[in-house]
C-alpha positions in Angstrom: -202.8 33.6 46.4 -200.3 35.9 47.2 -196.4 35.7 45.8 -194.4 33.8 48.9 -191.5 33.7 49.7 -192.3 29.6 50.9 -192.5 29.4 47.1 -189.6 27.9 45.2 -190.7 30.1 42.1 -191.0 33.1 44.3 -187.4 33.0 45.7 -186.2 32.1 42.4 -188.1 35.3 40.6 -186.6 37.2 43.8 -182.9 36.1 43.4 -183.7 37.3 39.7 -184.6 40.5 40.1 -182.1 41.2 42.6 -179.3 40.3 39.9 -181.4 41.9 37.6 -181.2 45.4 39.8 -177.6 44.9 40.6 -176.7 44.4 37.0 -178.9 47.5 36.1 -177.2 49.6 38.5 -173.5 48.7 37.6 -174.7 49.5 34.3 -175.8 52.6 34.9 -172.4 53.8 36.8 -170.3 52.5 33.9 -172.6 54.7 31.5 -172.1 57.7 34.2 -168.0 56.6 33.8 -168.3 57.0 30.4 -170.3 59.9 29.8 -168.9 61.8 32.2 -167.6 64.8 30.4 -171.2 65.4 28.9 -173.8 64.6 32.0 -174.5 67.2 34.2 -173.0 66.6 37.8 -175.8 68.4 40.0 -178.7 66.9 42.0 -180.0 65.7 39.1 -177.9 62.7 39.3 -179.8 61.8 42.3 -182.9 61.5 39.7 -181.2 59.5 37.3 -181.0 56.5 39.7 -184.5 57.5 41.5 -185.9 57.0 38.2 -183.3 54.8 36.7 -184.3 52.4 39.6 -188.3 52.5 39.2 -187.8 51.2 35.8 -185.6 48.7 36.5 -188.0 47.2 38.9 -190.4 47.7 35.9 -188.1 45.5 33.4 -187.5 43.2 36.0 -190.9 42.0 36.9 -190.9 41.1 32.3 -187.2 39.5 32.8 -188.6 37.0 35.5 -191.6 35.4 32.6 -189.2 33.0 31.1 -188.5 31.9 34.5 -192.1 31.3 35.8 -193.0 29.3 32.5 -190.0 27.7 32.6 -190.0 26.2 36.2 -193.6 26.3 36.1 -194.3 23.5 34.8 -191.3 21.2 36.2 -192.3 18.1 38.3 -192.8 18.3 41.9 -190.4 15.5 42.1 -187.9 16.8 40.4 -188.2 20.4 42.8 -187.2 17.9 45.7 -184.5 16.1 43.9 -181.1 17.2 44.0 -181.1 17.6 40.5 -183.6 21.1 41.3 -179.6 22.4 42.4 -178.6 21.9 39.1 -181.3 23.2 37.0 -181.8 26.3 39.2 -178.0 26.6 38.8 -178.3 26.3 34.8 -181.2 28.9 34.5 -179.6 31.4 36.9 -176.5 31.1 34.4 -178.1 31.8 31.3 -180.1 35.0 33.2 -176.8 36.0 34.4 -174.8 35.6 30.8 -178.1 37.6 29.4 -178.3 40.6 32.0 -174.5 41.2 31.5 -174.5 40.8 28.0 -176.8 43.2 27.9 -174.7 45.6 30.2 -172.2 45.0 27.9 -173.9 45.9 24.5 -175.0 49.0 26.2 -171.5 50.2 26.8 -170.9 50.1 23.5 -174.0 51.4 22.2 -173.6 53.9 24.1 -170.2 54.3 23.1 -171.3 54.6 19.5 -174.5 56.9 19.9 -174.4 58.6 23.2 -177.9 56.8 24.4 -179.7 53.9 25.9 -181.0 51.3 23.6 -183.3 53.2 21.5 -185.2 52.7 17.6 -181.5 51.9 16.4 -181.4 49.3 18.4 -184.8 47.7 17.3 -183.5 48.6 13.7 -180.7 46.8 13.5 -181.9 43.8 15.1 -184.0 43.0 11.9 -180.7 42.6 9.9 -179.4 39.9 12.5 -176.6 39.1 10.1 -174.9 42.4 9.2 -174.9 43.6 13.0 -173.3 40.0 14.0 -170.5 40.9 11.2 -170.4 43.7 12.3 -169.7 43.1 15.8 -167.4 40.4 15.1 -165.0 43.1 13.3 -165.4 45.5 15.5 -164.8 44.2 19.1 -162.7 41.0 20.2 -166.2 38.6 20.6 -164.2 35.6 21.8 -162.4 37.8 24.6 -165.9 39.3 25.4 -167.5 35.4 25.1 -165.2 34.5 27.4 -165.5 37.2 29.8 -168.9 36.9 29.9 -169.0 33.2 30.6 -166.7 33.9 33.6 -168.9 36.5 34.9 -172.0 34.0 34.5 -170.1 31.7 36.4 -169.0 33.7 39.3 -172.5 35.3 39.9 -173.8 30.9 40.2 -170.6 30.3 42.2 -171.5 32.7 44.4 -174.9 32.0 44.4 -174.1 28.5 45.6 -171.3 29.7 48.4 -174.3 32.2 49.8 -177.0 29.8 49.6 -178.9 30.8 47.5 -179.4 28.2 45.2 -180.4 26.1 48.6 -183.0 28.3 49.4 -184.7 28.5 46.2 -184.5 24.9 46.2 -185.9 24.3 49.4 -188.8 26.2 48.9 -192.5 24.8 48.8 -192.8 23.4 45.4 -196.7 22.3 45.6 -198.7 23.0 42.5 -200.8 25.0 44.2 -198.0 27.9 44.9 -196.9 27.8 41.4 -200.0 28.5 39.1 -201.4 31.5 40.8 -198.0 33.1 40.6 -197.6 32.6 37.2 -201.2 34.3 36.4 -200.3 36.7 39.1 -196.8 37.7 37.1 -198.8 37.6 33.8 -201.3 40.0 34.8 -198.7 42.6 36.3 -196.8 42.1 33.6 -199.9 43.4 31.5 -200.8 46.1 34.0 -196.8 47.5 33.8 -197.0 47.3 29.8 -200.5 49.3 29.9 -199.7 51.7 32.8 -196.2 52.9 32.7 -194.3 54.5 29.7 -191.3 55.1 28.7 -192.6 59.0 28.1 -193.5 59.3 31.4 -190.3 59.6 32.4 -190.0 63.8 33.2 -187.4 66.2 31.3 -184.1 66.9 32.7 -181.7 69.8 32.1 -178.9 67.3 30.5 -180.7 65.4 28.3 -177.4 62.8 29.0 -178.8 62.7 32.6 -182.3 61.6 31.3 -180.4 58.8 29.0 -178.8 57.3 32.3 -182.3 57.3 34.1 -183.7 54.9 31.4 -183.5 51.1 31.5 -181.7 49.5 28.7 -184.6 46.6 27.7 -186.9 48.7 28.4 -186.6 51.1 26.2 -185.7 48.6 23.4 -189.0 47.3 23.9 -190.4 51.2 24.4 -189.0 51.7 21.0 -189.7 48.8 19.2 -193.6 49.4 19.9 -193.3 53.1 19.1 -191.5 52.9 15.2 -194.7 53.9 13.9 -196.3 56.9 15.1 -199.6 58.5 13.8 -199.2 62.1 13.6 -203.0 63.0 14.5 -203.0 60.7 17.3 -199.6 61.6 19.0 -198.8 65.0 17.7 -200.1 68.6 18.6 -202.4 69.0 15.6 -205.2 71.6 13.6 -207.9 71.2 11.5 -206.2 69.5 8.3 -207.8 72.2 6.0 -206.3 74.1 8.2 -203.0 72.9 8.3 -202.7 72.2 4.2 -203.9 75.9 3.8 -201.4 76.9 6.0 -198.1 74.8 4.5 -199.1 75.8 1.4 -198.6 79.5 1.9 -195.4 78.6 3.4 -194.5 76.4 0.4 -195.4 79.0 -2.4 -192.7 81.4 -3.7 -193.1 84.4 -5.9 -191.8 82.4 -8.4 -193.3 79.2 -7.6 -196.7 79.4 -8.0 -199.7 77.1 -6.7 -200.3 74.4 -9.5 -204.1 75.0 -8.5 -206.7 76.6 -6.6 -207.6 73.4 -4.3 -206.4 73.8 -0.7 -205.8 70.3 -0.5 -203.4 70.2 -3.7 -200.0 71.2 -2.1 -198.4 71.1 -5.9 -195.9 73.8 -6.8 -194.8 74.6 -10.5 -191.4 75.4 -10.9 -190.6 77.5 -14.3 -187.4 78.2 -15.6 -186.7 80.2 -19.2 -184.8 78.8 -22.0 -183.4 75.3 -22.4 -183.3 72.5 -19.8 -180.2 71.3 -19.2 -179.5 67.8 -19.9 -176.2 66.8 -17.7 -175.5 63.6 -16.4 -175.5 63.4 -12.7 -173.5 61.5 -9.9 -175.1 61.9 -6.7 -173.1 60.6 -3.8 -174.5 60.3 -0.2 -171.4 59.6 1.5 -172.1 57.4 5.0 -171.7 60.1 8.7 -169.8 62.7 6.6 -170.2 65.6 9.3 -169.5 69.3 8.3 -166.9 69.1 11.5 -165.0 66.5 9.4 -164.0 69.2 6.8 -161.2 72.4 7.4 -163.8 74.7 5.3 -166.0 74.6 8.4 -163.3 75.6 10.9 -165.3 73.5 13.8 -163.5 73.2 17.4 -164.2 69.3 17.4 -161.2 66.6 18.3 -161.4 65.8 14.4 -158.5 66.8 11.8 -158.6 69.0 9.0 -156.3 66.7 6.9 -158.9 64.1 7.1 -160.5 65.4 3.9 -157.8 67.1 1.3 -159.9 66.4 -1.7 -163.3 66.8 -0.5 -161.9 70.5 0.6 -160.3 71.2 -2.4 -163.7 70.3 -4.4 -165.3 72.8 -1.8 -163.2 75.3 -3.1 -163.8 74.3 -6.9 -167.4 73.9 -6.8 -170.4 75.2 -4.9 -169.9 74.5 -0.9 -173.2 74.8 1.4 -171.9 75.8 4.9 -175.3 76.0 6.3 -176.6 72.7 5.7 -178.7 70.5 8.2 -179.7 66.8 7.4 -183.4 66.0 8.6 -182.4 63.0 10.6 -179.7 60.7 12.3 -179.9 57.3 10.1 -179.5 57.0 6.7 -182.8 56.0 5.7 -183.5 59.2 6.6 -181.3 60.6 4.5 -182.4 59.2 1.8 -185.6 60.3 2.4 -184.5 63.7 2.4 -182.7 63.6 -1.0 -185.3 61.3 -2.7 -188.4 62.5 -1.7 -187.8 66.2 -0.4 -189.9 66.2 2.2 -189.4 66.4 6.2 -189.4 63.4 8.5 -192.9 62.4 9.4 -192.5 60.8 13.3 -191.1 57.3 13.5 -189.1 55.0 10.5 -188.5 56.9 7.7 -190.8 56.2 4.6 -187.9 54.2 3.0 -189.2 51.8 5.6 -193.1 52.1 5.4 -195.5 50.2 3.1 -197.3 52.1 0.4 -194.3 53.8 -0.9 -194.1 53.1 -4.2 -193.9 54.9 -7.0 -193.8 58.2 -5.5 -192.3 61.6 -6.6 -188.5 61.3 -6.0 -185.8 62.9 -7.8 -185.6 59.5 -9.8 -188.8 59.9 -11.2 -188.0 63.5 -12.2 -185.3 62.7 -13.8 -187.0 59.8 -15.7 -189.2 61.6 -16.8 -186.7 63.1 -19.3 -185.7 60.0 -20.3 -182.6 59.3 -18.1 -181.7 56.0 -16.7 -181.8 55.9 -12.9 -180.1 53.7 -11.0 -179.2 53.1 -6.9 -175.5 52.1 -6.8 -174.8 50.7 -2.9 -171.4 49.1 -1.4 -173.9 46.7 0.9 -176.6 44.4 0.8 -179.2 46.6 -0.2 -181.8 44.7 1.6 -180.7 46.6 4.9 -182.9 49.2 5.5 -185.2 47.9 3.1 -183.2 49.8 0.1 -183.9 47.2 -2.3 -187.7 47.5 -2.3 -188.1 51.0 -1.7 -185.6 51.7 -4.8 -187.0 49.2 -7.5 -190.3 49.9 -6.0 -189.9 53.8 -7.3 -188.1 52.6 -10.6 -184.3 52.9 -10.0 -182.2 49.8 -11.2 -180.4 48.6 -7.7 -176.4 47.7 -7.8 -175.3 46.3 -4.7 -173.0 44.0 -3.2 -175.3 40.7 -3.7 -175.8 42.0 -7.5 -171.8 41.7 -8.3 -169.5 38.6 -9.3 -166.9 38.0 -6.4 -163.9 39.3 -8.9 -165.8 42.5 -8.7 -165.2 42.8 -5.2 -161.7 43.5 -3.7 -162.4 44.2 -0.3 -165.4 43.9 2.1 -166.1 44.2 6.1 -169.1 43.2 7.3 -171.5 46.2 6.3 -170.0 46.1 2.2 -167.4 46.6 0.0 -164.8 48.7 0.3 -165.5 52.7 -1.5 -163.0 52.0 -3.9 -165.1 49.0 -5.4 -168.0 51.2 -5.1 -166.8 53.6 -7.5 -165.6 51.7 -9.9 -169.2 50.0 -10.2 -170.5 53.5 -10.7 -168.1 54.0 -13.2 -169.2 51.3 -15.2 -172.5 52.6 -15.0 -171.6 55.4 -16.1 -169.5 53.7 -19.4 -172.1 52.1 -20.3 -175.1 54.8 -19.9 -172.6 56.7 -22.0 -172.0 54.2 -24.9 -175.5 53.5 -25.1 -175.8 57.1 -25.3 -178.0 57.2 -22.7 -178.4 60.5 -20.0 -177.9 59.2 -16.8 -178.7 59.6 -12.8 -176.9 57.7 -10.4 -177.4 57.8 -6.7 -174.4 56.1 -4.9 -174.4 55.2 -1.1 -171.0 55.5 0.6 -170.6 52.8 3.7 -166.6 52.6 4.6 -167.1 55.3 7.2 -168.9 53.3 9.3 -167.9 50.5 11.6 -165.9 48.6 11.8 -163.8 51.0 9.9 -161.8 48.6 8.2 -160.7 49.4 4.4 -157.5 48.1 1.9 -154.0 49.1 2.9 -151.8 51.4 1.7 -154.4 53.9 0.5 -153.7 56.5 3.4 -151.6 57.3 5.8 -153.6 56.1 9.3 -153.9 53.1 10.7 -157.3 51.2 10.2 -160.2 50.4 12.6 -160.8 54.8 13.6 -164.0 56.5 12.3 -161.1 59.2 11.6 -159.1 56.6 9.3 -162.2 55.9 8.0 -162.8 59.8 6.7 -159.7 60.3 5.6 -159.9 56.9 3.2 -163.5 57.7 1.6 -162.3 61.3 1.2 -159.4 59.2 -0.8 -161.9 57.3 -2.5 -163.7 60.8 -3.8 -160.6 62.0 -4.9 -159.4 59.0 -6.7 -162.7 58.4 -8.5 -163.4 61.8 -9.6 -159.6 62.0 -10.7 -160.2 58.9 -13.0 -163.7 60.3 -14.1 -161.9 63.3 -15.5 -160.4 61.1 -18.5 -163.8 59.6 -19.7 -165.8 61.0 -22.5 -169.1 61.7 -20.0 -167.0 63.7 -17.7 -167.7 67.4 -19.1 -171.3 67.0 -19.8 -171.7 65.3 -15.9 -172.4 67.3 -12.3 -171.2 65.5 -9.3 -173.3 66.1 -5.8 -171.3 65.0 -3.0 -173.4 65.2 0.3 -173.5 63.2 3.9 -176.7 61.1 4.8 -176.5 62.0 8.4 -173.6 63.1 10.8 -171.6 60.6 12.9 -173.0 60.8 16.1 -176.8 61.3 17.0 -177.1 62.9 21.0 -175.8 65.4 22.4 -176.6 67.2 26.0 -179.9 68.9 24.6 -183.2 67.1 23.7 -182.2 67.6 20.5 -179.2 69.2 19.7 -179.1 70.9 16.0 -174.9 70.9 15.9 -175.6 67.0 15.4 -177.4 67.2 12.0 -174.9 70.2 10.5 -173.5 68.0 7.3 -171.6 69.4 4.1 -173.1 69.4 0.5 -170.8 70.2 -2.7 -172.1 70.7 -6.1 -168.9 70.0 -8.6 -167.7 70.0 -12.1 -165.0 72.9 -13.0 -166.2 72.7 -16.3 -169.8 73.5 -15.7 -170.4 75.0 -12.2 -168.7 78.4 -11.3 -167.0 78.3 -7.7 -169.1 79.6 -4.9 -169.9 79.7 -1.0 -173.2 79.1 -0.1 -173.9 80.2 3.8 -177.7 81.0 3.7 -179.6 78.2 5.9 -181.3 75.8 4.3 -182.0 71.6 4.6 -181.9 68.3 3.0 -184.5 68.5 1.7 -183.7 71.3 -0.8 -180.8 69.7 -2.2 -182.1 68.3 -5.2 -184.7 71.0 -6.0 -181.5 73.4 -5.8 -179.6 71.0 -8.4 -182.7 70.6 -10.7 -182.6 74.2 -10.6 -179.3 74.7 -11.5 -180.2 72.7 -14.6 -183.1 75.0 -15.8 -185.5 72.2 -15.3 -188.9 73.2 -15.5 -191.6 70.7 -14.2 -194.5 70.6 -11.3 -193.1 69.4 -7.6 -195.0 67.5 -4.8 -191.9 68.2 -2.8 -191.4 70.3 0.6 -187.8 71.2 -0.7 -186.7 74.3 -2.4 -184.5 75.9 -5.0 -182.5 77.6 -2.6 -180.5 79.9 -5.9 -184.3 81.0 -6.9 -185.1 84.2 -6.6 -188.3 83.6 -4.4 -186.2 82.1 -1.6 -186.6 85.1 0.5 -184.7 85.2 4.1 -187.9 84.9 5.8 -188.2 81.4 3.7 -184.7 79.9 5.2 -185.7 77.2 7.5 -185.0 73.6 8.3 -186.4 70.6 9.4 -184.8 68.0 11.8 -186.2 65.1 13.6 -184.7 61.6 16.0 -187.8 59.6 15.1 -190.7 61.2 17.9 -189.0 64.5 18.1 -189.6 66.6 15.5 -188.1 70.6 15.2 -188.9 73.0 12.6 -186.3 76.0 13.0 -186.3 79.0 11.1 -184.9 82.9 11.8 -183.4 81.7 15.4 -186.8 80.4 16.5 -187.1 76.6 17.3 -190.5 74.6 17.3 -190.6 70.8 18.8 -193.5 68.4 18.5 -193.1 65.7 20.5 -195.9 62.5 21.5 -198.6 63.5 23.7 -199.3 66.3 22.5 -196.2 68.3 23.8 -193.9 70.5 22.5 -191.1 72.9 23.1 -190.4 77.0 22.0 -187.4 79.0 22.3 -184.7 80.3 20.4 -181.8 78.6 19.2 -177.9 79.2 18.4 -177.2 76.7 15.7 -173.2 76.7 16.6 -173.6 75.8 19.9 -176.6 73.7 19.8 -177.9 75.6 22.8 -181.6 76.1 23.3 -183.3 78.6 25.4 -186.7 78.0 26.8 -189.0 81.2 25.5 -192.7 82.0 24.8 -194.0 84.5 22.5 -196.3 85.3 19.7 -193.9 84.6 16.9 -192.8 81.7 18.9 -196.6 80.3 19.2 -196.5 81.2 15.6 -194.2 79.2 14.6 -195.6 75.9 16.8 -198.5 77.0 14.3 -196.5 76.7 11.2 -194.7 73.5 12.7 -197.8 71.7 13.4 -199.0 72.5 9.5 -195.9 71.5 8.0 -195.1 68.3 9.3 -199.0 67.3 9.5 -199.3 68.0 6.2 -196.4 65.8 5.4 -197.6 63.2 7.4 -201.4 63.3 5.8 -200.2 63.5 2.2 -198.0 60.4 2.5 -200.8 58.4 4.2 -203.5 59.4 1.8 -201.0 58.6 -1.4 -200.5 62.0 -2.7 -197.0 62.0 -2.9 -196.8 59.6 -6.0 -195.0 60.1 -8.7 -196.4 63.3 -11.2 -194.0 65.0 -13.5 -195.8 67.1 -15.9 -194.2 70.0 -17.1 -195.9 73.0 -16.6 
């Protein structure tokens, strides 16, 4: 039996979906509001609501289940009591609180990252309790709650002044013209989920044109089922002998030799004369630190060079990278990169996946040689599943849930505040130190990030701005390595200060390469000779650089390289950067994207402006080639467990 109108359930889904679409549509024009200095005002606008409004229909036929299963079943005398009014009335509320709650949390996210709901979105919903913190310090909830209890009201007060909830009412409530609707709904609703994609939808010019044609729940749910993505299925791909062969000529260096002759054995040995170097070492990954934050990187961005006096004054004491690019957007994906050394397989970051223990990280390196290793975090290092993936691979774990509450001075919802942070890695340190043991710490920033809140009197900006923010974990640096300089480890100790990810995550290309520019500084006057470092190079290499400073010989399973050696030849400089599907490989101006399906994108790229331009070549197809072997070898090694931990020395 058809859907009818004459059914109560039908005129109900209908008044749904019409709220549904006219919620969807406000939505869209408050994104266009708010975006309008980056989306492209052409006729592709007229696309972005074509579109926009196909998959709105789309998410609206899965918003109206919960009302077919929850009416479906109701009596038939209680359809044709007046007490139907005021149940209709109660479910049409709660859909109408939902849809512009939803409206609402899109504004902001968008506010935050410049995109629909995406894997973010699905990410943080797993850590209910942080992000409802988090919210709460951030925006005025109980203005919002109230708002949005208004707004549900007024949609059923109108509802009742048009007659609407009349008409749904005084529809044909027989059994008969509910239970075929509801299989009728289930089985479209399986037919949209099987048939239509969020992929399908076509490229646009503006990428921030292509974000507005998207429908918020649906592409939560589009990214929620696509967090894990199999490179052979998804991903342009060769033969893997093929593609091992092939990353492992691009691997080698003249002064990094193969560990062996099998194709399949990706293992480099690095080799360095004389005595290793046995420095302590304080490895900070400081939360959305982007290069445009610093003066050193002159960058024509609304930020302030006197947000970070002391981290520019270590630039200019130590070794500064100016041509840095972080391989993702999140910091699990930063701490892939300086962990592991490898480039971003497609989907979560291997901090997330299963069988990641025990790999080869630069923990396990360092272990090796008899150093204690520890994670030192400001949070609850259960987010992002730190915890595991760091005692899984051997590092002792310091967090927020690990420390007495006199240890703690201030916290916001996401952790402590930087200052506390650093002085729990300076007890580390005191005590590696007495028990005269070498140490590596890796410490994880989080005060720049939302809701930006931090003790008083430390700086001279007003709280609750990513800017204040900055300028108060650049504070924190510069207060903690001031301190450091009195303690007996300092001289014999190399500090890495480097972000996880820059502070936003879009920009008006598919993927636009000024978003993952980040700063890296290598620092100790007393043991590091001043430098600039403007040769490109990626995440990935950090740590092979610093192990490299130290003379440490040993054999790698990393992608990353020493970017002072010798071997690291022009033609060598590349980078890898990723937003979970898409995944670029860019090297001498050329740029390679893989993307699901099978697609992919070649031009060339100008790394300052972020700008893109469609090209086909030989070199170009060659360098698909080389992109397809790198990141499938990645991929393959990881999934076949041969990036566990191996430290022999050559």
């Amino acid at each position: 039996m058809r859907l009818s109108p004459r059914s109560s359930l039908a005129r109900g889904a209908l008044l749904i979906i019409a709220l549904f679409l006219t919620v969807a549509f406000f939505t869209r024009v408050a994104l266009m509001v708010q975006g309008r200095h980056d989306i492209a005002w052409d006729a592709s606008l007229f696309g972005s609501f074509g579109l926009g409004l196909w998959y709105d229909m789309l998410a609206a036929c899965h918003a109206v289940v919960p009302w077919f299963l929850l009416t479906a079943l109701l009596p038939t005398a209680l359809w044709r009591s007046k007490a139907a009014r005021w149940v209709v009335s109660f479910l049409l509320l709660l859909y109408a609180v939902v849809f512009i709650f939803i409206g609402v949390a899109e504004w902001f996210f968008w506010d935050e990252f410049q995109v629909r709901f995406n894997f973010i979105a699905v990410d943080y919903l797993v850590f209910t309790q942080e992000v409802i913190d988090n919210i709460q310090q951030s925006y005025p909830m109980p203005l919002i709650y109230a708002a949005l209890a208004l707004a549900g009201s007024g949609v059923v007060w109108a509802a009742w002044r048009l007659g609407g909830i009349r008409w749904v009412c005084a529809g044909d409530s027989a059994w008969r013209l509910r239970i075929l609707p509801v299989l009728g709904i289930a089985a479209l609703v399986v037919g949209i989920s099987n048939l239509f994609s969020q992929s399908q939808l076509p490229r646009f010019s503006n990428n921030f044109n292509r974000e507005l044609a998207k429908n918020g729940p649906y592409a939560w749910c589009a990214a929620f089922w696509e967090s894990e993505i199999e490179f052979e299925r998804f991903y342009l791909r060769q033969d893997i002998d093929k593609a091992l062969a092939r990353a492992k000529e691009l691997l080698i260096l003249t002064d990094t030799p193969a560990a062996s002759a099998d194709p399949r054995d990706l293992r480099r040995v690095i080799k360095h004369e004389g005595p290793e170097k046995r420095h302590n070492i304080v490895f900070v990954s400081v939360e959305s630190l982007s290069a445009a934050f610093m003066s050193h990187f002159k960058v024509n961005f609304k930020m302030r060079s006197y947000l970070t006096p002391n981290l520019d004054r270590l630039a200019d004491e130590g070794i500064l990278f100016t041509n840095l690019y972080a391989t993702g957007t999140r910091t699990v994906r930063g701490l892939e990169a300086l962990t592991l050394s490898v480039p971003p397989t497609p989907g979560q970051s291997i901090v997330w996946r299963p069988l990641n223990t025990n790999l080869f990280t630069s923990g396990s390196v360092c272990r090796s040689r008899g150093y204690d290793i520890s994670y030192v975090y400001g949070g609850d290092a259960m987010f992002d599943n730190m915890r595991t993936y760091f005692s899984r691979n051997n590092y002792r774990v310091i967090d927020r849930g690990t420390k007495p509450k006199s240890e703690i001075t201030f916290q916001n919802a996401w952790g402590v505040a930087d200052e506390d942070l650093f002085r729990w890695a300076m007890q580390e340190a005191d005590t590696n130190h007495a028990a005269s043991k070498p140490f590596f710490m890796h410490v994880m920033t989080v005060s720049n990030h939302r809701p930006f809140t931090f003790p008083a009197n430390r700086i001279d900006m007003p709280q609750g701005s990513r800017e204040a923010a900055v300028k108060y974990t650049d504070w924190c640096i510069g207060d903690f390595l001031e301190k450091a300089k009195s303690k007996p480890w300092f001289a014999n100790t190399i500090f890495v200060v480097v972000a996880d990810h820059c502070h936003g995550s879009a920009g008006k290309m598919e993927l636009d390469v000024t978003k993952y520019h980040i700063p890296c500084i290598i620092w100790n006057p007393q043991l590091i000779q001043p430098r600039s470092y403007d040769r490109l190079c990626s995440q990935i290499d950090v740590v092979p650089t610093l192990f490299g400073l130290m003379n440490w010989s040993y054999t790698t399973r990393t992608f990353g390289q020493d970017v002072f050696s010798p071997g690291y030849a022009p033609d060598k400089e590349r980078i890898f950067v990723s937003n979970y599907q898409k995944i670029a490989y860019i090297t001498q101006g050329d740029f390679a994207m893989l993307k699901p399906k099978q697609e992919f994108t070649l031009g060339k790229v100008d790394l300052k402006a972020g700008t893109i331009t469609p090209e086909k070549s030989d070199v170009l197809q060659g360098r698909l080639n080389d992109a397809i072997s790198l990141y499938q070898s990645a991929s393959w090694l990881f999934r076949n467990g041969h990036l566990g931990a191996e430290t022999d020395k050559p």
